[in-house]
Every structure is written in C-alpha cells, then in structure tokens.
RODO-2510 file (C-alpha; in nm, 4 decimals, decimal comma):
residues 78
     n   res          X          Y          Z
     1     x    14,5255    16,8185     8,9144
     2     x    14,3542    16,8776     9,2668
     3     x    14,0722    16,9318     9,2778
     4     x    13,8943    17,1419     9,5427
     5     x    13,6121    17,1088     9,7556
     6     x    13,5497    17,4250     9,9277
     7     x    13,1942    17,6244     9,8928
     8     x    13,1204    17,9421     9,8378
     9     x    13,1035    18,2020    10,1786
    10     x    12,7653    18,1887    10,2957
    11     x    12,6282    18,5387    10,4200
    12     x    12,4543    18,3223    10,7290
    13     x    12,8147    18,2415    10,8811
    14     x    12,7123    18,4809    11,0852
    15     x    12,4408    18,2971    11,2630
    16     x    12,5989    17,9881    11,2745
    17     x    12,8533    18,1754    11,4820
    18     x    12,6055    18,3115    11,6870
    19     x    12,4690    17,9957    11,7242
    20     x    12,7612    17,7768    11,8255
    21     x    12,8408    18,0991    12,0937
    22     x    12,4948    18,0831    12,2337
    23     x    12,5108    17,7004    12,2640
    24     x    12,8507    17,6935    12,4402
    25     x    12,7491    17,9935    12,6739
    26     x    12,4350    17,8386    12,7370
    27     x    12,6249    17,4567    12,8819
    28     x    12,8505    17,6987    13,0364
    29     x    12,5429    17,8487    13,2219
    30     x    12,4385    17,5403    13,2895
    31     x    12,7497    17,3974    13,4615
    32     x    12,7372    17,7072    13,7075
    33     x    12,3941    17,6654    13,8190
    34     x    12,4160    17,3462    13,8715
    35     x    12,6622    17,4065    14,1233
    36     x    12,5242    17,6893    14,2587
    37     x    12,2902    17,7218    14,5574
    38     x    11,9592    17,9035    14,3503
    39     x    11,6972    17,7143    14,4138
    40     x    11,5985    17,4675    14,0797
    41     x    11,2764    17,7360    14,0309
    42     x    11,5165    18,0037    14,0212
    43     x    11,7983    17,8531    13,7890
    44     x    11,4983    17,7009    13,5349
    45     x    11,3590    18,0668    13,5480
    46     x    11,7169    18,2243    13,4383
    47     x    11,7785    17,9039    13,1533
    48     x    11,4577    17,9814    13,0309
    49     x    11,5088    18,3385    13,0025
    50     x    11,8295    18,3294    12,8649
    51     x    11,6897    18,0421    12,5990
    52     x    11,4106    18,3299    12,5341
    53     x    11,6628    18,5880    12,4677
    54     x    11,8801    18,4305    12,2618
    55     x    11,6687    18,2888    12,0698
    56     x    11,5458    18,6386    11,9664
    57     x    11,8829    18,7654    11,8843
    58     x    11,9370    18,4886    11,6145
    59     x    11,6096    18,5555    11,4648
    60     x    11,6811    18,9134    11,4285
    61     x    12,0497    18,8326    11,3295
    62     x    11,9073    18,6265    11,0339
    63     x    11,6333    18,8856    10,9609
    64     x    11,8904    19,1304    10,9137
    65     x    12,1366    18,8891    10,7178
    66     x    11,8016    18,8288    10,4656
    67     x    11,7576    19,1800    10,4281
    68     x    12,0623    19,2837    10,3140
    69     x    12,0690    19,0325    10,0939
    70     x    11,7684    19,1020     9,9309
    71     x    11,8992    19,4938     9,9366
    72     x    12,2022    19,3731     9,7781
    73     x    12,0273    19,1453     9,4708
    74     x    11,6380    19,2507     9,4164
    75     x    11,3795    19,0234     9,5705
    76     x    11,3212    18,6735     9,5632
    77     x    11,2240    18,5432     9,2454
    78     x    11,0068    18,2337     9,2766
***
C-alpha cells in the first residue's frame, strides 16, 4: 500500500500566489528599467513604490484570509 504525502489545502494559498506574482512582476519591472532611459532616481522611486504597494496588498490579502477564518471557526483559542 502507497502511502501518500500530500497536506491538507491551506486557506493562505492565496497569498503565496500573490506572492510568487508580485515577485515575478516585480524582476520583470526590474529588467525594463534597467533598460530603460529613467534616470536611476526615477526607476528607484517607481521600485520602491511598487515594493510599497504590494506589500500592502498581501497584508490585507492575509488580513482578510485570517478573518474569514476566524468567521468560519470561532476565535483563536490559546
């Protein structure tokens, strides 16, 4: 008998996938300004905003995903 060695679906898949997305669009960014003529100012300005931005999404994302979960099964015993 096989046995198997899968986990159970984690309700943060979510923001992992968010995560890996804002990582790849983020080298992507990258790339292109590199290449582009803005000055290094200008492109370290947009990185950082974009880094800023992001960054607040997944938070919010994973507030959200903790919410619900705590709507779905009563609060956090400790």
């Amino acid at each position: 008998m096989k046995k198997s060695t899968t986990v159970n679906k984690s309700p943060f898949n979510s923001v992992k996938l968010l995560l890996a997305l804002g990582l790849f669009l983020g080298l992507c960014l990258l790339m292109v300004f590199t290449r582009s003529a803005y000055s290094q100012s200008q492109q370290s300005l947009f990185l950082f905003f974009y880094a800023v931005v992001w960054a607040v999404a997944c938070v919010a994302r994973v507030r959200y995903v903790q919410n619900k979960k705590v709507r779905e099964n009563g609060p956090i015993q400790k």
